[in-house]
Steps between C-alpha positions, in 0.01 A plus 500: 500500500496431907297234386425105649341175414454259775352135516486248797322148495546324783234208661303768718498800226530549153572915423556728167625855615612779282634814623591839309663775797456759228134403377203708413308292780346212328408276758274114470526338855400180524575322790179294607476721849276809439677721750850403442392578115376887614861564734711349167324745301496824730901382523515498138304816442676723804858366357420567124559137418408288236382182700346197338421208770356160358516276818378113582562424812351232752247801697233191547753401768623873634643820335846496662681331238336712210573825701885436583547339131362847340754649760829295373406543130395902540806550695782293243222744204633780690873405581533441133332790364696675724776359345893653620298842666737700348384854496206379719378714858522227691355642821122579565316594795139617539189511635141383357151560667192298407305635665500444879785284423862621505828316336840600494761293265837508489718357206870451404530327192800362669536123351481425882142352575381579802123552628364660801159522501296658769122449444237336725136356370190477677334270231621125384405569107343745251378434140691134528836622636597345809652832660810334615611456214565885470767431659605193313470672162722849606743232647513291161526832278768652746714189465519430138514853424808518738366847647516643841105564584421636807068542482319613849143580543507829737099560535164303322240344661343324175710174360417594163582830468823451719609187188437723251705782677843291485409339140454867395766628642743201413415538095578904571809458735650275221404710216737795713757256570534362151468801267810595299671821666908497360736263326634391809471224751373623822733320676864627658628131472439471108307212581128432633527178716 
């Protein structure tokens, strides 16, 4: 089972996370931000996750340290789950429209973290989330996941629809990356590091 249970109390956030890579897409998000709630679950749904998000966090005073906390304890989910990638892809590359809105992610589930991130916002917030934090929480995931993330947005005019466009595409460009293909390790060094 590619399977993870995370928890992380700290003065600023208190979070419960399970994760399941090969679920059936049972997902509860609860994060106290509305919008960051809807991306976690389009993630979730577009991956084929089991997710399950019970978050406190300090949002009275600002979102950021919620949204980068979800992004450490999703990404160490994942990087456990994940577990030695043997037999793993490893590599995934696409592109996801929403509607005007057009993302292209690039993984390599390389155990070298690494985000580039190419995305500009015309709005300060929606539903709650402050929207740079997008950045914040990619970063966060990228890192404790140890993954090489490159995640651009090439055309979008609305904010929304271009957010949902690389959460989308992130749970889907995973999925590729991490489904089972051979017995091997997809690396010619015998190591991932």
């Amino acid at each position: 089972m590619r399977t993870s249970t995370q928890k992380r109390i700290t003065k600023e956030t208190e979070i419960e996370l399970s994760l399941n890579l090969d679920g059936s897409k049972n997902i509860n998000i609860q994060t106290g931000i509305p919008f960051f709630n809807h991306m976690l679950e389009l993630f979730a749904f577009h991956g084929g996750f089991d997710l399950i998000i019970q978050s406190k966090g300090d949002i009275q005073v600002d979102d950021h340290h919620t949204v980068e906390d979800i992004g450490l304890v999703l990404g160490k989910a994942f990087r456990e789950a994940i577990g030695e990638k043997q037999g793993i892809e490893r590599y995934s590359s696409l592109y996801l429209p929403m509607d005007e809105a057009l993302a292209r992610i690039v993984i390599d589930l390389s155990n070298r973290p690494l985000l580039v991130f190419k995305a500009d916002f015309v709005r300060e917030n929606i539903g709650g989330l402050s929207l740079e934090n997008v950045h914040e929480f990619f970063k966060s995931f990228a890192t404790e996941a140890r993954i090489t993330l490159h995640m651009a947005i090439l055309e979008g005019l609305n904010d929304h629809h271009k957010i949902e466009a690389l959460f989308k595409g992130l749970g889907r460009a995973l999925k590729l990356a991490s489904r089972l293909v051979s017995q091997d390790l997809p690396s010619t060094k015998g190591v991932l590091t």
